[in-house]
Residue frames as a rotation matrix with the C-alpha (Angstrom) as fourth column:
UNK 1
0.503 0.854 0.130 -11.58
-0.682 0.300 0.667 28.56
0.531 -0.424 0.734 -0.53
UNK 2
0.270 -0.695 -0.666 -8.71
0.500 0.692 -0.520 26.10
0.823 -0.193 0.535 0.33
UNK 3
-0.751 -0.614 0.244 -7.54
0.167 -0.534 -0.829 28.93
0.639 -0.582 0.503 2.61
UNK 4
-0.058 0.515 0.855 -11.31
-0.939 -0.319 0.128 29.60
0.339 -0.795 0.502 4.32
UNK 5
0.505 0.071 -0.860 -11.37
0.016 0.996 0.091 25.39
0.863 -0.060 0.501 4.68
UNK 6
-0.164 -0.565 -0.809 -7.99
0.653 0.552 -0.518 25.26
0.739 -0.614 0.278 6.70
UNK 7
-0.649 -0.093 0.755 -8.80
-0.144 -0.959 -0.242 28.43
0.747 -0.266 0.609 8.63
UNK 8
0.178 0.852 -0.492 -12.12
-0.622 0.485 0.614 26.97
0.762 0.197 0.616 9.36
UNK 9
0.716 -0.158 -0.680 -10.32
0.340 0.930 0.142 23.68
0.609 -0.333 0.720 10.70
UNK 10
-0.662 -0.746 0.067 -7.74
0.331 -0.372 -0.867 25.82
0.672 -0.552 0.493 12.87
UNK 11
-0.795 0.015 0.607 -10.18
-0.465 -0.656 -0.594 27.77
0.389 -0.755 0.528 14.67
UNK 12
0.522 0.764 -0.379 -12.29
-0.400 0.611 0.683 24.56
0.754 -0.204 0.625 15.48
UNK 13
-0.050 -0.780 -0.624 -9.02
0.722 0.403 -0.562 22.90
0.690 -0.478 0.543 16.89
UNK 14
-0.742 -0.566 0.359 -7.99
0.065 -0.594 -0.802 25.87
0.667 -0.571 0.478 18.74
UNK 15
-0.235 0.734 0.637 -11.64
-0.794 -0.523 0.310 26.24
0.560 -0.433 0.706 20.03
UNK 16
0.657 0.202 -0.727 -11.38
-0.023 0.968 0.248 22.55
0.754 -0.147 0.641 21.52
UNK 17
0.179 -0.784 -0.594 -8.11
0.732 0.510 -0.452 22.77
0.657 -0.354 0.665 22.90
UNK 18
-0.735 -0.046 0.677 -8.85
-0.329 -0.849 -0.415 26.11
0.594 -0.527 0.608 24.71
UNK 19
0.228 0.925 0.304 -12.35
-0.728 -0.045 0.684 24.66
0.646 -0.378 0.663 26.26
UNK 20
0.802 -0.030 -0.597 -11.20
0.188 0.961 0.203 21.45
0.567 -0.275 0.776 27.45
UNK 21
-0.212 -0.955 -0.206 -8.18
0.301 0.137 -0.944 22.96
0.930 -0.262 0.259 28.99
UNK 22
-0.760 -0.020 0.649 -9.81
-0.409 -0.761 -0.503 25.43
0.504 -0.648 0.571 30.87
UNK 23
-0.705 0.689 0.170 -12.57
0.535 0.673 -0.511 22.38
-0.467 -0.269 -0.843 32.08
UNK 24
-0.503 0.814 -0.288 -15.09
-0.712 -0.580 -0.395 24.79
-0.489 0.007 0.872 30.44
UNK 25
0.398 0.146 -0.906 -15.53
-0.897 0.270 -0.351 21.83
0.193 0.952 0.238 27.83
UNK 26
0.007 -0.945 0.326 -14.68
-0.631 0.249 0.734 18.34
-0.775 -0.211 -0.595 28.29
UNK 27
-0.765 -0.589 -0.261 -12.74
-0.579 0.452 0.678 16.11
-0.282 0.670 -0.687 25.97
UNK 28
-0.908 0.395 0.139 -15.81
0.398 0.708 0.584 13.85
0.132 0.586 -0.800 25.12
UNK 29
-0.203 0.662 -0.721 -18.39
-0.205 -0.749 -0.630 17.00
-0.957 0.020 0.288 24.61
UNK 30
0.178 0.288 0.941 -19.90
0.936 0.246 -0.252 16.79
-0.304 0.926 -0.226 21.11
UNK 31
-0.762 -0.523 -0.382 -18.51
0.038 -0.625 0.780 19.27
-0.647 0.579 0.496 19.24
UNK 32
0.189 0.642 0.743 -21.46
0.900 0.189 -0.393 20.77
-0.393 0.743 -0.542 16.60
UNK 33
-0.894 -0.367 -0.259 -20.71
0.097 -0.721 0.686 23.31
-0.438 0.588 0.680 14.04
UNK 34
0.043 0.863 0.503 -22.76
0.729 0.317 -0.606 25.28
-0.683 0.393 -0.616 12.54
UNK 35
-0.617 -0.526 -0.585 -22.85
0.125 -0.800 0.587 27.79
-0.777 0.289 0.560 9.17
UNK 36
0.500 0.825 -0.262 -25.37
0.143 -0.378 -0.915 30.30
-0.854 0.420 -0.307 7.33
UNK 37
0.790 0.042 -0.611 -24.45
-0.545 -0.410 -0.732 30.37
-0.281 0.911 -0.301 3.61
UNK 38
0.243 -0.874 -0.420 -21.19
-0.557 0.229 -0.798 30.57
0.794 0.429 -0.431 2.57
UNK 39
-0.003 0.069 0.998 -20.56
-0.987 -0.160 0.008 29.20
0.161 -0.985 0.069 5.63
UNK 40
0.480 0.503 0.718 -22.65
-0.373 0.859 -0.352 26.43
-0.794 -0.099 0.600 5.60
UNK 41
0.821 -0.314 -0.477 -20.62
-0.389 0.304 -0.870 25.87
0.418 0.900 0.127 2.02
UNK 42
0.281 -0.944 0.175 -17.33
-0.690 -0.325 -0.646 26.28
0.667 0.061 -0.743 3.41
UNK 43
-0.130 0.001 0.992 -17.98
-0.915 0.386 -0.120 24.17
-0.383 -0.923 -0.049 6.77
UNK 44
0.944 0.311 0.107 -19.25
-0.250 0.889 -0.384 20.96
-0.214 0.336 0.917 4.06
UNK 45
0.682 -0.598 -0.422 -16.64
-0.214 0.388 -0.896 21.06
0.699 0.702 0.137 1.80
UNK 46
-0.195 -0.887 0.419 -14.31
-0.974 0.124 -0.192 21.00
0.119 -0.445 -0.888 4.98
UNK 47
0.319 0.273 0.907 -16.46
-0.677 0.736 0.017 17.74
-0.663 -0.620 0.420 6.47
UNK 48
0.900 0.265 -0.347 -16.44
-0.435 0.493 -0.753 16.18
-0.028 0.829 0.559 2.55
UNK 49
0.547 -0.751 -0.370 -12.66
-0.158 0.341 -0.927 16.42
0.822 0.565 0.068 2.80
UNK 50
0.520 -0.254 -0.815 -11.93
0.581 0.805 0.120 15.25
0.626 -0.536 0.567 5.84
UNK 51
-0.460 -0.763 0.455 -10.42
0.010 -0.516 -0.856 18.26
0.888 -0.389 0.245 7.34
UNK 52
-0.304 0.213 0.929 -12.77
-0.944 -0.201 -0.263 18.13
0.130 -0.956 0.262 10.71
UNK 53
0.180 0.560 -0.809 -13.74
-0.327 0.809 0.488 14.50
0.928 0.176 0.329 10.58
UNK 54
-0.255 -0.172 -0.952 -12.17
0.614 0.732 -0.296 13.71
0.747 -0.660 -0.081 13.99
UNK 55
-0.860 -0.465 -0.208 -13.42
0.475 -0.585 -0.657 17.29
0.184 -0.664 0.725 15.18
UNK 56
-0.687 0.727 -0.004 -16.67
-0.718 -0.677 0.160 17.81
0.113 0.113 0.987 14.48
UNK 57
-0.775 0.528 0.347 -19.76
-0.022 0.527 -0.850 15.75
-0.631 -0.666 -0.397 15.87
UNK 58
0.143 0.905 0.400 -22.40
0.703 0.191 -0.685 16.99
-0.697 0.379 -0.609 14.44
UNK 59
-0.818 -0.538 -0.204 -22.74
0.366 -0.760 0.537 19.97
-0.444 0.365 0.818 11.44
UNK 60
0.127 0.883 0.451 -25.66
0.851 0.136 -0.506 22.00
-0.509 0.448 -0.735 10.57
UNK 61
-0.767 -0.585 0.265 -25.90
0.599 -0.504 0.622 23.58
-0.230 0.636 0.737 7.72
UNK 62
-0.098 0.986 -0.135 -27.91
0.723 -0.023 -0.691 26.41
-0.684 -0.165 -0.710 7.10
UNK 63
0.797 0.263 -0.543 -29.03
-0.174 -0.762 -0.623 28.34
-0.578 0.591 -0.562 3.87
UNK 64
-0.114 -0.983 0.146 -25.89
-0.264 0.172 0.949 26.80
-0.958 0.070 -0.279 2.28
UNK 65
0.636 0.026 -0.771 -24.97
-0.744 -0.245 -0.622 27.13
-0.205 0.969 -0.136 -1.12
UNK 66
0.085 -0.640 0.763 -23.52
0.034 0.767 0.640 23.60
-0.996 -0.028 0.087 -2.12
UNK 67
-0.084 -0.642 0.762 -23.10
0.927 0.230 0.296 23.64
-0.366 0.731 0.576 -5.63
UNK 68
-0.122 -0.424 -0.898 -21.29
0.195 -0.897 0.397 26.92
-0.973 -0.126 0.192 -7.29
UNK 69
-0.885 0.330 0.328 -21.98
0.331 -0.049 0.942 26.07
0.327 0.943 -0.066 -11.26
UNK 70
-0.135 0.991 0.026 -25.61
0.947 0.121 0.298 26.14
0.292 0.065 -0.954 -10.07
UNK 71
0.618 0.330 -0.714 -25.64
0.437 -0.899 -0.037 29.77
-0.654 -0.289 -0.699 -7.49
UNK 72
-0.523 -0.824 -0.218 -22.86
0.533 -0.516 0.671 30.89
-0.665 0.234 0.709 -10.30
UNK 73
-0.803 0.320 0.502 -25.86
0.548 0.067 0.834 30.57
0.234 0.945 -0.229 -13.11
UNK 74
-0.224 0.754 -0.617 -28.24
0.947 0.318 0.045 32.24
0.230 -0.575 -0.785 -10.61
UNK 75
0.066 -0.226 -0.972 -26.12
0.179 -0.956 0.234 35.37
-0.982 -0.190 -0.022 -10.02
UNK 76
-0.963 -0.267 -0.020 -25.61
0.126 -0.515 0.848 35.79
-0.237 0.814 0.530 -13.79
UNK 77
-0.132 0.910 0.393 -29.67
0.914 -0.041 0.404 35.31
0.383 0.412 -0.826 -14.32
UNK 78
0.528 0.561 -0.637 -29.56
0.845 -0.421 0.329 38.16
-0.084 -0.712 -0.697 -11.56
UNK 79
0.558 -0.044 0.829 -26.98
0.328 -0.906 -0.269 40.38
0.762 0.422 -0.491 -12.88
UNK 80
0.851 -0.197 0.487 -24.68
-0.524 -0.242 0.817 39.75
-0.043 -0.950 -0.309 -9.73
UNK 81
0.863 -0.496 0.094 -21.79
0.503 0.860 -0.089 37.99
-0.036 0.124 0.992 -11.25
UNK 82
0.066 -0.930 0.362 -19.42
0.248 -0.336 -0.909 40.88
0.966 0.150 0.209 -11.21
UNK 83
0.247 -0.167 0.955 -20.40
-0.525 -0.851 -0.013 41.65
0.815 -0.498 -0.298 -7.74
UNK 84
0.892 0.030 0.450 -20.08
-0.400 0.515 0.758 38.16
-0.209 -0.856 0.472 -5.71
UNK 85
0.106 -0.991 0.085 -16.88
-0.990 -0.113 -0.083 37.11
0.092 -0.075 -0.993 -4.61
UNK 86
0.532 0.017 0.847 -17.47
-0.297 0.940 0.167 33.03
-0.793 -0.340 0.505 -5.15
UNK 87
0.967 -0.211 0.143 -15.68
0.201 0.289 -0.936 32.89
0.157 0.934 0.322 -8.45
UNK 88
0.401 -0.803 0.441 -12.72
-0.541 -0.596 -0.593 34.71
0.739 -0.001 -0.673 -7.45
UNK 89
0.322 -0.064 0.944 -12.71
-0.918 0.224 0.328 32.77
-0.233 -0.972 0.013 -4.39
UNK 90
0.617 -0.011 0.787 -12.66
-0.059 0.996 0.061 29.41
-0.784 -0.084 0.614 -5.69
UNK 91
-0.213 -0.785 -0.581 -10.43
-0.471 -0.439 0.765 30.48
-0.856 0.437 -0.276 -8.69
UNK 92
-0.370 0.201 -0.907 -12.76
-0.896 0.181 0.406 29.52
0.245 0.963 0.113 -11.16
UNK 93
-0.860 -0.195 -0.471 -12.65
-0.230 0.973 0.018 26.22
0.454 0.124 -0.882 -10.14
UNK 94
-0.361 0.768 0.528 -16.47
-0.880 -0.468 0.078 26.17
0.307 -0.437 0.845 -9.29
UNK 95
0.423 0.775 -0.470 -17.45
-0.679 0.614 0.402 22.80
0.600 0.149 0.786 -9.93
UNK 96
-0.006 -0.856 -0.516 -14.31
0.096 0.513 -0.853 21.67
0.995 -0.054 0.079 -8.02
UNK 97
-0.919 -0.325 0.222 -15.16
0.016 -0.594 -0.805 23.36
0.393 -0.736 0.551 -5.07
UNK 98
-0.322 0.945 -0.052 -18.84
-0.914 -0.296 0.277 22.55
0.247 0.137 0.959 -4.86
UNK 99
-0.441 -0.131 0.888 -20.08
-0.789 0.528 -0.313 19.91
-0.428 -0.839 -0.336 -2.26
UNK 100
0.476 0.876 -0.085 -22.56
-0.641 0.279 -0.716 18.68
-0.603 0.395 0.693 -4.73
UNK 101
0.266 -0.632 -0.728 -19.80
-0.602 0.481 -0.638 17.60
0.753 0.608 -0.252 -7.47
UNK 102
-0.509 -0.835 -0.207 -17.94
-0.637 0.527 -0.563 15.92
0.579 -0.155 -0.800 -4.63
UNK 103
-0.365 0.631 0.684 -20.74
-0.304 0.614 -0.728 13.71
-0.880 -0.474 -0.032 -3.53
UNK 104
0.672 0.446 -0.591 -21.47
-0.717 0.191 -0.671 13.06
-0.186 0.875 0.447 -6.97
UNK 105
0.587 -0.711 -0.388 -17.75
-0.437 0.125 -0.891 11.76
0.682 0.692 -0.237 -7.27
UNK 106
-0.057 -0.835 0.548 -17.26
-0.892 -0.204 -0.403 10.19
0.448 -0.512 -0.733 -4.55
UNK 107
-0.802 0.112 -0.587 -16.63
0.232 0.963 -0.134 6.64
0.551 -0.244 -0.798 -2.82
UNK 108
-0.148 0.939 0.311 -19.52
-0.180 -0.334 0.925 5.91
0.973 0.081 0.218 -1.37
UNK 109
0.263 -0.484 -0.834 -18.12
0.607 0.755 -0.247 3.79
0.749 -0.442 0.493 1.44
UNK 110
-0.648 -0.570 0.505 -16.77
0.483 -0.820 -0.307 7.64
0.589 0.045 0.807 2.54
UNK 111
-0.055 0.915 0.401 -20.36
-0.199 -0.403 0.893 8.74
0.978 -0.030 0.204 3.43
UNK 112
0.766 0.457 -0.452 -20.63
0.254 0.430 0.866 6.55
0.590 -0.779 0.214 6.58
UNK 113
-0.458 -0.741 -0.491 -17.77
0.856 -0.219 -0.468 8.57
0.239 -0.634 0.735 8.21
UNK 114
-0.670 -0.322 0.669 -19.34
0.244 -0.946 -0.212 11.65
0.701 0.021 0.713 7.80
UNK 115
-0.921 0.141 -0.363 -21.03
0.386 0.218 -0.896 13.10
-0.048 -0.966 -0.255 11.18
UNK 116
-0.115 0.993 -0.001 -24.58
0.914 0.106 -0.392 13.50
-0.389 -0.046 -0.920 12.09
UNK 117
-0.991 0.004 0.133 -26.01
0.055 -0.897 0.439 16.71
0.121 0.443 0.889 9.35
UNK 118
-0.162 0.925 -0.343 -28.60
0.598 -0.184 -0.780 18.75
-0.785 -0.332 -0.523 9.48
UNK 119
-0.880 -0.331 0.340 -30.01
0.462 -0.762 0.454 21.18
0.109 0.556 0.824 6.74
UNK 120
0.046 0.870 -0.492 -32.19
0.749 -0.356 -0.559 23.91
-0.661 -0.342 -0.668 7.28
UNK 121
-0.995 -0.102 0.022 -33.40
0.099 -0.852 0.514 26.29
-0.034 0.513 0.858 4.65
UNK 122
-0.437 0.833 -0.339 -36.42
0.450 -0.124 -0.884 28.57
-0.779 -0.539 -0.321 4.04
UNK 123
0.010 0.166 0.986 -38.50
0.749 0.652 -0.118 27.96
-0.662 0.740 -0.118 1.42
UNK 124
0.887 0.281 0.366 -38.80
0.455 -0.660 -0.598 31.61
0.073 0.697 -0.713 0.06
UNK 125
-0.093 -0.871 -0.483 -34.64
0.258 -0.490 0.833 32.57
-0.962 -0.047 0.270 0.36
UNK 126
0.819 0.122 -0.561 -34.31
-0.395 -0.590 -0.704 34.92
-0.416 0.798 -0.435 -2.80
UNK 127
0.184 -0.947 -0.262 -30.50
-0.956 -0.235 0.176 34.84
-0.228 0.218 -0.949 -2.03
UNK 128
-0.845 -0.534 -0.030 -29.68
-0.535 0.843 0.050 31.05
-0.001 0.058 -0.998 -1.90
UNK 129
0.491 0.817 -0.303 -33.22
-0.635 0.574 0.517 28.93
0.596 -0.062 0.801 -3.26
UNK 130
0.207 -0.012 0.978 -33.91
-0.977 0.057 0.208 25.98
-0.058 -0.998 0.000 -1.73
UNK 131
0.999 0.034 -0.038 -33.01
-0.050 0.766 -0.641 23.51
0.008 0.642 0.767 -4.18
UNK 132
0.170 -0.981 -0.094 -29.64
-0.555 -0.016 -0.831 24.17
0.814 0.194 -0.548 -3.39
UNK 133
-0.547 -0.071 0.834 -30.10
-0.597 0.732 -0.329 21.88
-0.587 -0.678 -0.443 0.13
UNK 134
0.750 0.562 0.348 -32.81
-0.410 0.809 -0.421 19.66
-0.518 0.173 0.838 -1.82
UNK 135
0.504 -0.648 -0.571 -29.77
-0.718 0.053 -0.694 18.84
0.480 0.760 -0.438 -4.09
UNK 136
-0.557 -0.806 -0.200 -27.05
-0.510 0.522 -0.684 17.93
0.656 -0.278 -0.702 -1.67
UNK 137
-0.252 0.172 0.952 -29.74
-0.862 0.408 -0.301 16.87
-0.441 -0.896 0.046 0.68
UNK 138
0.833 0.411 -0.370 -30.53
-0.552 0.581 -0.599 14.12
-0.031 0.703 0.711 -2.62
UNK 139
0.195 -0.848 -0.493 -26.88
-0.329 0.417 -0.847 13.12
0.924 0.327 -0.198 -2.70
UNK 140
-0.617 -0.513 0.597 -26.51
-0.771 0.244 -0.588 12.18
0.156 -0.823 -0.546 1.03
């Protein structure tokens, strides 16, 4: 997940520094990201850890799975734990990797950097419930 983070934070950069050259984009456009699921995971944990903090304006997050102990216990109720690729991904390290823990565990002081969020989810998602935004949307 470290690797979809910096990936993530490359092809934001690159997508800045291509618009603004070419005038399509200029330098003091807002800059909003958005991401469906994993996504929407992958696009927090960057914001949480500062990898887009001077690149990213705004960030909505949608259907996003923010804590991984919680959709890990979800897929095993469902009998889907040999087939999703979030364990492997995060090398175990679920709880480490899970936006929810790091807003539990973090300075609070931190918070007022982070840029204008949005979550959207819909209330009947099978795949990702919706207590997984009421969570992180409790910790912000």
């Amino acid at each position: 997940m470290e690797e979809q983070m910096d990936d993530l934070t490359r092809a934001v950069d690159y997508f800045k520094a291509k618009y603004t050259s070419t005038g399509s984009l200029s330098a003091s456009s807002p800059m909003i990201l958005m991401g469906h699921s994993s996504g929407a995971h992958i696009a927090m944990m960057a914001m949480l850890r500062g990898k887009l903090a001077s690149s990213v304006d705004a960030l909505i997050g949608m259907s996003g799975v923010y804590n991984l102990e919680l959709a890990h216990e979800f897929e095993k109720e469902r009998g889907l734990t040999d087939l999703s690729p979030m364990s492997p991904a995060s090398n175990g390290r679920l709880q480490e990797f899970s936006p929810t823990w790091l807003l539990n565990n973090c300075d609070l002081d931190s918070l007022s950097s982070l840029p204008l969020l949005l979550l959207i989810h819909g209330e009947d998602d099978p795949v990702a419930p919706l207590f997984y935004s009421q969570e992180l949307h409790l910790l912000l």
